[in-house]
C-alpha positions in Angstrom: 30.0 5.1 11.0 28.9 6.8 8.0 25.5 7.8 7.0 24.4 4.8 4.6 20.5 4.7 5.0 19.3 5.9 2.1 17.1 2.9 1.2 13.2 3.5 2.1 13.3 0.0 3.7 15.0 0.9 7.0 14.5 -1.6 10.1 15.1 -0.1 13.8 16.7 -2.6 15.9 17.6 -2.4 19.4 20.7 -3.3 19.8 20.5 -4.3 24.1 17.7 -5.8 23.9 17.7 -10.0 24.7 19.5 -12.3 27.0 22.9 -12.2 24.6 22.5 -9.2 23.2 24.1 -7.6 21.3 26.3 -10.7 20.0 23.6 -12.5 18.8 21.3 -9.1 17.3 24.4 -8.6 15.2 24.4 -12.5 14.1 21.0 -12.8 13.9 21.3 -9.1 11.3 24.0 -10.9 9.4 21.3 -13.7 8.5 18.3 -11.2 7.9 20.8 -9.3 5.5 22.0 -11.8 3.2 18.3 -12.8 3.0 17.3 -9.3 2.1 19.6 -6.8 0.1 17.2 -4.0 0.2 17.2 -3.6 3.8 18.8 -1.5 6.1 19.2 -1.2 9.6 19.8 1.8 12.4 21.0 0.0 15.6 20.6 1.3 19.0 22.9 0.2 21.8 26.2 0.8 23.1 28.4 2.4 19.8 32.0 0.6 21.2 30.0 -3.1 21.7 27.9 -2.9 19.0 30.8 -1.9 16.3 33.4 -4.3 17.8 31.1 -7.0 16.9 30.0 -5.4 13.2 34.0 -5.2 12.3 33.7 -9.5 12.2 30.3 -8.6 9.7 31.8 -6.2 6.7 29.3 -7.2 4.2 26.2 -5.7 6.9 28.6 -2.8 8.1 28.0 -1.6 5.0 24.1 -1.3 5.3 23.8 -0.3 9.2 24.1 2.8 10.6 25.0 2.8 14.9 23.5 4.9 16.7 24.7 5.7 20.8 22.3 4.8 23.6 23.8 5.7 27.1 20.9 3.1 29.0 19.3 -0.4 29.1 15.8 -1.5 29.4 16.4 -4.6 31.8 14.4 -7.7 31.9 13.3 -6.9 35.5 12.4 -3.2 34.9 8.8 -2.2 35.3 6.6 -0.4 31.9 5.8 2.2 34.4 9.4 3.1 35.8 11.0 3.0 31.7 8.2 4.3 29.9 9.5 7.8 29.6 12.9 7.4 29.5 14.2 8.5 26.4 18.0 7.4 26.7 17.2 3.8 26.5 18.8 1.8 23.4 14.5 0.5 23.1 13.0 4.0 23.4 15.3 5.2 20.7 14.6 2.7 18.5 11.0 2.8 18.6 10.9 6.3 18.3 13.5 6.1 14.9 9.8 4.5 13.7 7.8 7.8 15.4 10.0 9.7 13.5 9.5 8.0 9.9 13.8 7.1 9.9 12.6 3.2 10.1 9.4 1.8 9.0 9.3 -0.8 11.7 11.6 -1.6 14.9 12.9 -5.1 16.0 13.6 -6.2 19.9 13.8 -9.1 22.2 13.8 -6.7 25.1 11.5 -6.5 28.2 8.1 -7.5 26.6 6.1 -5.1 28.6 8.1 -2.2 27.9 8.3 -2.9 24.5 4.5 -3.1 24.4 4.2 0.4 26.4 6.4 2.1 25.1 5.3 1.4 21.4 2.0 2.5 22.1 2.6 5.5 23.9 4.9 6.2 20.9 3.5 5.3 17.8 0.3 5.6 18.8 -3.1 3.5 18.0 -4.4 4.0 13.9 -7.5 5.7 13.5 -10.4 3.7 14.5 -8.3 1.0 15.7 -9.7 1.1 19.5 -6.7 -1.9 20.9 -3.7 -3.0 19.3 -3.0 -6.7 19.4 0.1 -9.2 19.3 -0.4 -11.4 16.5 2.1 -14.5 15.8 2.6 -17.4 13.1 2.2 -20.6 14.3 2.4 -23.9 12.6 -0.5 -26.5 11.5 -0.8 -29.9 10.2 -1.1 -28.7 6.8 0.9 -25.2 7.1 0.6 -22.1 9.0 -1.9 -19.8 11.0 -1.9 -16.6 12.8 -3.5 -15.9 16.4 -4.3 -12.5 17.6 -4.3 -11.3 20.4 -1.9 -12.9 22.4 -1.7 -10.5 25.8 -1.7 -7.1 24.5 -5.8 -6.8 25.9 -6.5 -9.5 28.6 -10.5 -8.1 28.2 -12.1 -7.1 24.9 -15.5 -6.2 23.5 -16.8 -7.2 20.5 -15.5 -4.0 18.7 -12.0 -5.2 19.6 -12.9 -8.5 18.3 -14.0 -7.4 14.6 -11.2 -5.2 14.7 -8.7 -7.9 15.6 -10.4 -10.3 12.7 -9.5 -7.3 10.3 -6.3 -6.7 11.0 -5.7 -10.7 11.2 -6.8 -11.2 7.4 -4.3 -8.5 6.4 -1.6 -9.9 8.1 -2.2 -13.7 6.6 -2.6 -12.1 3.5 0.7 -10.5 3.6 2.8 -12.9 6.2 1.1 -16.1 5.1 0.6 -15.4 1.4 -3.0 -16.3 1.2 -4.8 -14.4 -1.1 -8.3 -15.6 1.2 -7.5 -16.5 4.5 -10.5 -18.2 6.2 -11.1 -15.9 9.6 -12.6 -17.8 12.6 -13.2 -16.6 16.5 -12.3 -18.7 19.2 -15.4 -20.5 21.0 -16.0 -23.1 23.4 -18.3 -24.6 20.8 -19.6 -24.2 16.7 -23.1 -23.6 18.2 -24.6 -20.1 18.2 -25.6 -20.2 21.3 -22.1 -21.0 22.9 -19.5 -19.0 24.3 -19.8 -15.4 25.6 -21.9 -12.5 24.2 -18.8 -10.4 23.1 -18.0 -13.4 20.6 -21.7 -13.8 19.8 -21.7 -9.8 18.8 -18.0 -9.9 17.3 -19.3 -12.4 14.7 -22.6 -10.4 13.9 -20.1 -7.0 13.3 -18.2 -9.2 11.1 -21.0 -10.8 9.1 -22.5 -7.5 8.5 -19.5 -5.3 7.8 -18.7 -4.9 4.2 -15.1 -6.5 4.8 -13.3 -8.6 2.3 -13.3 -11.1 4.8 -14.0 -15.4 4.5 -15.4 -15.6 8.1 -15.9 -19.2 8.8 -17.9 -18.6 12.2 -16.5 -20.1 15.4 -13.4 -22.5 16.1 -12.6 -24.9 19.0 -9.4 -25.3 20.4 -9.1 -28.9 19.5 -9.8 -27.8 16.0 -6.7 -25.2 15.3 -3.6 -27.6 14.7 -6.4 -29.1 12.0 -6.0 -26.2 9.5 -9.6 -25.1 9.9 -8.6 -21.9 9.6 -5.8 -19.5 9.0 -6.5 -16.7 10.9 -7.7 -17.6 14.7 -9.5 -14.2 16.2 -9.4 -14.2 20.4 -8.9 -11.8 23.5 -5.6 -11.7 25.0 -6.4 -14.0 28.5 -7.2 -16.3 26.1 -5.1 -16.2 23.4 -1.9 -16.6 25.7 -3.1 -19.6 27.4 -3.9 -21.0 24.3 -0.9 -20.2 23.0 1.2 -21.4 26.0 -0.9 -24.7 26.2 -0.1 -25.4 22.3 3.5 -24.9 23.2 3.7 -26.7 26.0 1.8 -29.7 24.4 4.2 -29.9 21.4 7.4 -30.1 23.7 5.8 -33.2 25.9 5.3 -34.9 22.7 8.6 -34.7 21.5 9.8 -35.6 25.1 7.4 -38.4 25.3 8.6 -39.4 21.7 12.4 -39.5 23.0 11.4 -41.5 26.4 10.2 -44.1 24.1 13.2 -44.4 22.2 15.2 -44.7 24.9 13.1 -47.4 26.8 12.6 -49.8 23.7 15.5 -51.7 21.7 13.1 -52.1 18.5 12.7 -48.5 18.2 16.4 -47.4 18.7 16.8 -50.4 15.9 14.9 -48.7 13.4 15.6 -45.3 14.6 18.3 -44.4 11.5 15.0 -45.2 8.8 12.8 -42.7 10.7 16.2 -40.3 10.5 14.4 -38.0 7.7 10.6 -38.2 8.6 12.3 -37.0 12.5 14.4 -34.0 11.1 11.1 -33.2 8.8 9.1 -32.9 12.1 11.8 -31.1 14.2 11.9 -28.5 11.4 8.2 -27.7 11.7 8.1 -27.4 15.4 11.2 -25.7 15.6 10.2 -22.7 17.6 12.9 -20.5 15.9 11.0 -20.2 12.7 8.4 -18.9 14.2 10.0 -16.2 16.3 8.8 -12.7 16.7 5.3 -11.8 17.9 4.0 -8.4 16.1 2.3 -5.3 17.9 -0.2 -4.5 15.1 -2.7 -1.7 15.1 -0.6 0.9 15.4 1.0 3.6 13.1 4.4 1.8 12.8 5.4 -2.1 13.2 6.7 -3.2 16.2 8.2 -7.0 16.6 9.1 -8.8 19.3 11.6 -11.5 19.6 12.5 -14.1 21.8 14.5 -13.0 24.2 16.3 -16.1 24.6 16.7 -17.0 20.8 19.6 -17.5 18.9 20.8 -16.0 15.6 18.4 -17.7 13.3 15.5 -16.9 15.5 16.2 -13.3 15.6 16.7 -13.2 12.0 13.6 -14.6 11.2 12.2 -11.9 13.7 13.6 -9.3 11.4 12.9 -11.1 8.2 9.1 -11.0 9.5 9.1 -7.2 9.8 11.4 -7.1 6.5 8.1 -9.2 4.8 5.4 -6.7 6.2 7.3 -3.3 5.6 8.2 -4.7 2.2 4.3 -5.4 1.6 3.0 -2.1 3.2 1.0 -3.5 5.9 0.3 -0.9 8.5 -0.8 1.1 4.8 -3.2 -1.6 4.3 -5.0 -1.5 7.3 -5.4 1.8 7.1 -6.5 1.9 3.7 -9.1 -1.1 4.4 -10.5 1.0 7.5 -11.5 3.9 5.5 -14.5 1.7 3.6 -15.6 0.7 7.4 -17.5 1.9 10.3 -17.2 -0.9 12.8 -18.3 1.6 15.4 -21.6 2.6 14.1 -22.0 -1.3 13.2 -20.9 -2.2 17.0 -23.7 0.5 18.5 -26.3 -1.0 15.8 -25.6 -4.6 17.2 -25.6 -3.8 21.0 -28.9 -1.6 20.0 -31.0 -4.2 18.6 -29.7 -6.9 21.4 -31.9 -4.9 24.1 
């Protein structure tokens, strides 16, 4: 295939990467690229799979260059054992991103690898300690972002302030809010609740000259309220969170159709509550939330569902489309250069003693 990338807004996908790949990469692309005609793609896989399938796509033939990858990162292969392995379809794409050929790189690969090899890569930006994985979730009123989600299962306060700088950029940018309201993740609003680290976190916060709304501490109960659009937490936490909100929603909507099923009244008036149901399923449909970002480092990585299907993945794309487009990892950069949050940190820990 010819040379066609001559746009600045080039996307690296991995090609292999997800339980049907690379039919539904190449489905999901088709979406993404009808959404966005500025974009371009380089895809990293097997050339003879991956142009079989693009011959049924002519239209985003036209704006995808294929690139050979001899090996596979597998769903049961260890960071450690793939890390260095260059021939893989998801080392070459990351690295297209290393290179400056793609501003970000899309995969629903092996999550670990993905993580490891994106770091050791792209490396952290300077005086970003800890990248995190940061993901849009729905609320009764509209949409937050939670970071971090299992990148770092411990984090000091440091990370913390980091994270809830990093966070606000990405609402801004993801979300559209021009002042997303910042909060950290407590077992309580009091002051004198939750762990030090948080306690600290907030202090860095309140004292760094960021252009941040920092609304103090959030409860779990509290999140699906819209108290806040940008939910600041360590990674241990953030993932059970995460996986408790998730699990929560689908007993609901099993509990929902159990009831349907067991009364003759509410079957009856099922076909009137046809519209407020399909509103409902749209929100909580997990595909239009797909693809958790690795942020914090110089170059985007996203990561989508493995197990999603072509709408999912092309929202994961459309998401790294949105920040690229929006010059994200620029903007953290450019915000850190006004901070020191590690002179602020040693201040902080300083006066505590």
């Amino acid at each position: 295939m010819e040379q066609v990338l001559s746009n600045n807004l080039v996307i690296s996908i991995d090609a292999m990467g997800g339980d049907n790949s690379p039919r539904v990469v190449i489905e999901g692309l088709a979406i993404a690229a009808q959404k966005n005609a500025d974009a371009r793609f380089l895809l990293y896989g097997d050339e003879q799979q991956v142009k079989a399938l693009l011959k049924n796509y002519p239209t985003l033939s036209k704006v995808c260059e294929v690139r050979h990858a001899s090996e596979v990162v597998h769903n049961e292969d260890k960071p450690s054992a793939v890390i260095r392995n260059r021939n893989t379809s998801m080392f070459m794409a990351i690295n297209a991103v290393k290179q400056g050929e793609a501003q970000a790189v899309v995969s629903a690969g092996n999550t670990g690898a993905l993580m490891a090899i994106s770091k050791l890569t792209l490396k952290t930006i300077q005086k970003i300690h800890r990248p995190a994985i940061v993901t849009i979730m729905p609320h009764r009123t509209g949409k937050y972002v939670m970071l971090d989600l299992g990148a770092n299962t411990e984090c000091n306060s440091l990370n913390l302030s980091e994270f809830a700088l990093m966070g606000n950029i990405f609402a801004k940018h993801a979300l559209g809010i021009s002042r997303p309201r910042v909060a950290l993740l407590n077992i309580g609003a009091e002051e004198m609740k939750g762990k030090e680290e948080i306690h600290e976190a907030a202090k860095i916060i309140r004292k760094a000259k960021l252009d941040i709304d920092f609304i103090g501490y959030i409860e779990p109960h509290e999140i699906p309220e819209g108290k806040a659009d940008v939910i600041v937490t360590d990674g241990f936490t953030g993932n059970i969170a995460l996986k408790s909100i998730e699990g929560t929603a689908k007993l609901v909507v099993r509990l929902m159709k159990d009831a349907v099923k067991k009364s003759f009244i509410a079957k009856f008036g099922l076909p009137f509550m046809f519209g407020v149901g399909m509103n409902i399923k749209k929100t909580m449909d997990p595909r239009l939330y797909n693809g958790a970002m690795l942020v914090g480092l110089n170059g985007l990585t996203v990561k989508s569902h493995g197990g999603t299907d072509a709408l999912g993945y092309s929202v994961a794309v459309g998401n790294a489309i949105n920040l690229v487009r929006q010059q994200f990892v620029p903007s953290i950069k450019e915000e850190l250069e006004t901070v020191d949050l590690d002179s602020l940190s040693e201040e902080i820990l300083y006066d505590s003693y």
